[in-house]
C-alpha positions in Angstrom: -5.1 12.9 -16.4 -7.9 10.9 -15.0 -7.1 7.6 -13.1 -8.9 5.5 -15.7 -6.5 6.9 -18.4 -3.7 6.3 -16.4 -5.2 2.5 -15.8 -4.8 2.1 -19.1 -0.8 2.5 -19.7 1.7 -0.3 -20.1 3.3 -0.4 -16.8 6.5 1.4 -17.4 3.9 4.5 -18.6 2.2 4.5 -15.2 5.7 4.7 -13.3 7.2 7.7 -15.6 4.3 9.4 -15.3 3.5 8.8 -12.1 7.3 9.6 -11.0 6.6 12.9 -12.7 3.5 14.0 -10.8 5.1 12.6 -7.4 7.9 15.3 -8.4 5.1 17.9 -9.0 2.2 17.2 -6.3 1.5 15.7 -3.2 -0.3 12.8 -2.7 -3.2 14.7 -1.1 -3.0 16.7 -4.4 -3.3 13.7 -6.0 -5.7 12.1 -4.3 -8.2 15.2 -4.1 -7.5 15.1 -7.9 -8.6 11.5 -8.8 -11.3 11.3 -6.0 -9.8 9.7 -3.8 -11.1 9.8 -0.3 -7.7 9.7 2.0 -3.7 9.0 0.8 -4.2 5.2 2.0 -6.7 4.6 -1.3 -3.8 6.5 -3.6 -1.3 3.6 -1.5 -3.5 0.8 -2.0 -4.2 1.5 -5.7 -0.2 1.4 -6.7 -0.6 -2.3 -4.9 -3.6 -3.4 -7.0 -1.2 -2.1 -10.5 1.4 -4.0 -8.9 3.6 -0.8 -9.0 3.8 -0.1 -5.4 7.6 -0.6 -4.8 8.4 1.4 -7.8 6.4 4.2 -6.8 7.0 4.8 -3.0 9.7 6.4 -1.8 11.4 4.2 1.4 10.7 7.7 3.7 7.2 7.3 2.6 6.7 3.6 3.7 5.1 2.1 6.4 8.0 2.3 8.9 7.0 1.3 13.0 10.6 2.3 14.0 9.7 5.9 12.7 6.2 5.8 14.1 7.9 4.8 17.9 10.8 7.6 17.5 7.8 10.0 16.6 6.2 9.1 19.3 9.2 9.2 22.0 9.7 12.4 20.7 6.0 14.1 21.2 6.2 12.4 24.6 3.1 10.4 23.8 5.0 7.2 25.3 5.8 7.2 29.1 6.7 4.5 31.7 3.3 4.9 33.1 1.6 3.6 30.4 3.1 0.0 29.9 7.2 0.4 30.8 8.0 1.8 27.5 11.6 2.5 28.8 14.1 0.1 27.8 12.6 -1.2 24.7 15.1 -2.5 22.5 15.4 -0.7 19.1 13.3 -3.7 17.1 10.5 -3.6 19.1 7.6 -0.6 18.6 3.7 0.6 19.1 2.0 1.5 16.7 -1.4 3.3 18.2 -4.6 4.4 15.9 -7.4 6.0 17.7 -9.8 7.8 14.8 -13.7 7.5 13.9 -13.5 6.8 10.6 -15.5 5.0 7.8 -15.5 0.9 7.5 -13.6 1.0 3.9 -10.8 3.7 5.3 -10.6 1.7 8.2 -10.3 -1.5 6.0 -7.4 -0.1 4.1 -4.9 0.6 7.1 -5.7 -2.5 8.4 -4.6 -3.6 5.0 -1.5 -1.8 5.4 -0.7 -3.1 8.9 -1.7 -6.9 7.6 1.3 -6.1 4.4 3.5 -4.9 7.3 3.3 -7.8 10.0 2.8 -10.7 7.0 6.6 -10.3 6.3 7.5 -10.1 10.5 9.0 -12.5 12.6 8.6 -12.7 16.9 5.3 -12.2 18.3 3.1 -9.2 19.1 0.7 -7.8 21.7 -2.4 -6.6 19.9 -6.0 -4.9 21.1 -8.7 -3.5 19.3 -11.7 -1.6 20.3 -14.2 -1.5 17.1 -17.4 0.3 17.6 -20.2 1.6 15.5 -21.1 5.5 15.8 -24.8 5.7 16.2 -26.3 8.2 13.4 -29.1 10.6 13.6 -30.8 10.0 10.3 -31.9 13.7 8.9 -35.7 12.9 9.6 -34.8 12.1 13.4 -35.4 15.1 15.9 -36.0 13.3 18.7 -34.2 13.7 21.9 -32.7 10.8 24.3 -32.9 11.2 28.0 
């Protein structure tokens, strides 16, 4: 069923049927499906129906405990890089280094704006944003 049709349901329609695709397909299933261009847009459109909580599965929240056990476990965090040892269990990092479009990038910044609106304490935060420069299909030339 196309999005648009799906738009148009009363929202107890949307859920069940959405509940019943969530059993069948993935989210990058559904996503490919309704032209989507990442999971994050499939996220942020439950929000805009105002169906998110109904939809998402706890496990598939935003979670920065799970993100920092992920990350303890791959080794990614070390006591070289900023004493990561003896963090207590409420405190995390959450790290995103991609090249990605401005909208996708818009939308987990979305994400992480939901996540730290409801947070109490404060919070360390850097970000590098830099444009990519293009070659523009016409452009051969070469840079010394």
């Amino acid at each position: 069923m196309p999005l648009s049709e799906l738009e148009k349901m009363d929202e107890a329609e949307k859920i069940q049927t959405l509940q019943q695709y969530r059993a069948a397909y993935t989210i990058k299933d559904l996503s490919q499906a309704w032209n989507l261009n990442n999971p994050i847009q499939y996220y942020m459109w439950l929000k805009k129906q105002r169906i998110y909580e109904q939809i998402v599965r706890k496990s598939d929240k935003f979670d920065p405990s799970k993100e920092w056990k992920r990350m303890q476990a791959t080794g990614a965090l070390s006591a070289e890089k900023g004493g990561a040892r003896g963090l207590s269990a409420d405190q995390f990092r959450y790290t995103l280094d991609t090249e990605s479009g401005g909208q996708e990038l818009a939308l987990v910044f979305r994400r992480l704006a939901d996540f730290l609106l409801n947070e109490k304490g404060q919070f360390r935060c850097r970000i590098e944003l830099k444009a990519i420069a293009q070659q523009t299909a016409g452009d051969t030339s070469l840079e010394a």
